[in-house]
Structures are given as C-alpha cells and as structure tokens.
C-alpha positions in Angstrom: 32.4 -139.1 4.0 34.1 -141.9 2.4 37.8 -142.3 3.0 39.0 -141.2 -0.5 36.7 -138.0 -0.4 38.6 -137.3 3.6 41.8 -138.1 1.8 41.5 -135.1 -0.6 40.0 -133.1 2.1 43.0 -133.2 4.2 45.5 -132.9 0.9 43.8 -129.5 -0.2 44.0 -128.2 3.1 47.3 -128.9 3.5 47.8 -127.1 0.3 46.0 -124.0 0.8 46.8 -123.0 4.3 50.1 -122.2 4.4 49.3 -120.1 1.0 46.7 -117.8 2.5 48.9 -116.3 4.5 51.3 -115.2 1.8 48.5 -113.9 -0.3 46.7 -111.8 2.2 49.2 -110.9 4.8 48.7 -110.9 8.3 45.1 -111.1 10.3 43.7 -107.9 10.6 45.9 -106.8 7.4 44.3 -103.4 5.8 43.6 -104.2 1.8 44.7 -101.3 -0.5 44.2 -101.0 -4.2 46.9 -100.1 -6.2 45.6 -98.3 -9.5 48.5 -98.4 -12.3 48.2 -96.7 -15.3 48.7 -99.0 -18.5 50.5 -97.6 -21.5 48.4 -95.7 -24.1 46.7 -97.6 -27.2 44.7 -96.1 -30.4 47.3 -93.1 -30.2 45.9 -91.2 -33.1 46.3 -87.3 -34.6 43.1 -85.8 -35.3 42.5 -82.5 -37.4 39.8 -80.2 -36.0 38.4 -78.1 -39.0 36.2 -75.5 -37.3 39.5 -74.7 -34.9 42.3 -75.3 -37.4 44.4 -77.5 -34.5 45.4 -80.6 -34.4 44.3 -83.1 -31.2 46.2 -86.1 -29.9 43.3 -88.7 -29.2 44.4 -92.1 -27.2 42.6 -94.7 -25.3 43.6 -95.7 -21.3 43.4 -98.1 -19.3 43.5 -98.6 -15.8 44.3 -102.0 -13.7 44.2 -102.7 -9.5 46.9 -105.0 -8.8 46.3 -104.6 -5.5 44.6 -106.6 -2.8 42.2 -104.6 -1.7 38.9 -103.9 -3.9 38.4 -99.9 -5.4 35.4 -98.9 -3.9 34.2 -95.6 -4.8 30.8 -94.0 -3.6 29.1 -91.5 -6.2 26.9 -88.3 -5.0 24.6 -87.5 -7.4 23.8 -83.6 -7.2 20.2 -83.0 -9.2 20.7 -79.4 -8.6 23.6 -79.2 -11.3 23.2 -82.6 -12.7 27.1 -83.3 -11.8 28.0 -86.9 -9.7 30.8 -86.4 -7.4 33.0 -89.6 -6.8 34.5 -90.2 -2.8 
C-alpha cells in the first residue's frame, strides 16, 4: 500500500467512525422499523352502477424510516388458499 492510498485510508476512517455510532446507536442496540403512513394520492370518486353508490378510491403508500429492516414471514394455508403474514 503506497503512502497516498494509507493516507486516504486513515482520512476515511477518521471520518466514519465517530458517525457510526450516531447512526446505529449503541452496541447491542435492537433495530425497529417505523412504518408511517404517507398522505393519500389518485383520491378519486367513483360511481358504482349495479349498486347505485358512490366509492372513494385512493392510492397509499407506506415508508420505514426506521433502522431496523420490516421483516415479515408469510404462512401459506393450501387448505383455504389464504397467506397469513407474522
């Protein structure tokens, strides 16, 4: 490793170490995910003929800002054909 090369070693270490700690908190720190709702988009009023009501339709959108990943693990039921979410 050249001198240069061991020069920006050092200076990107020196950087990023005393960020990681802000960013994922203490060793041993449990990582959460924190689901917010956005605001609703495509807000549109649609007329059902056949049961002479109107129907709000919209589109949503959820975001983690959290740390921690969502991990969600599906059971598939073949009996019923439904796929329950834990």
């Amino acid at each position: 490793m050249n001198n240069k090369t061991r020069l920006w070693s050092c200076a990107w270490i020196s950087f990023i170490c005393p960020v990681l700690p802000i960013l994922g908190g203490p060793v041993g720190t449990i990582h959460y995910p924190d689901l917010v709702t956005l605001p609703p988009s495509d807000i549109r009023i649609d007329y059902d003929p056949n049961t002479r009501r109107k129907l709000i339709r919209f589109s949503n959108s959820i975001v983690n800002l959290g740390e921690g990943p969502l991990e969600v693990a599906p059971r598939n039921n073949p009996n019923n054909g439904t796929t329950e979410a834990y």
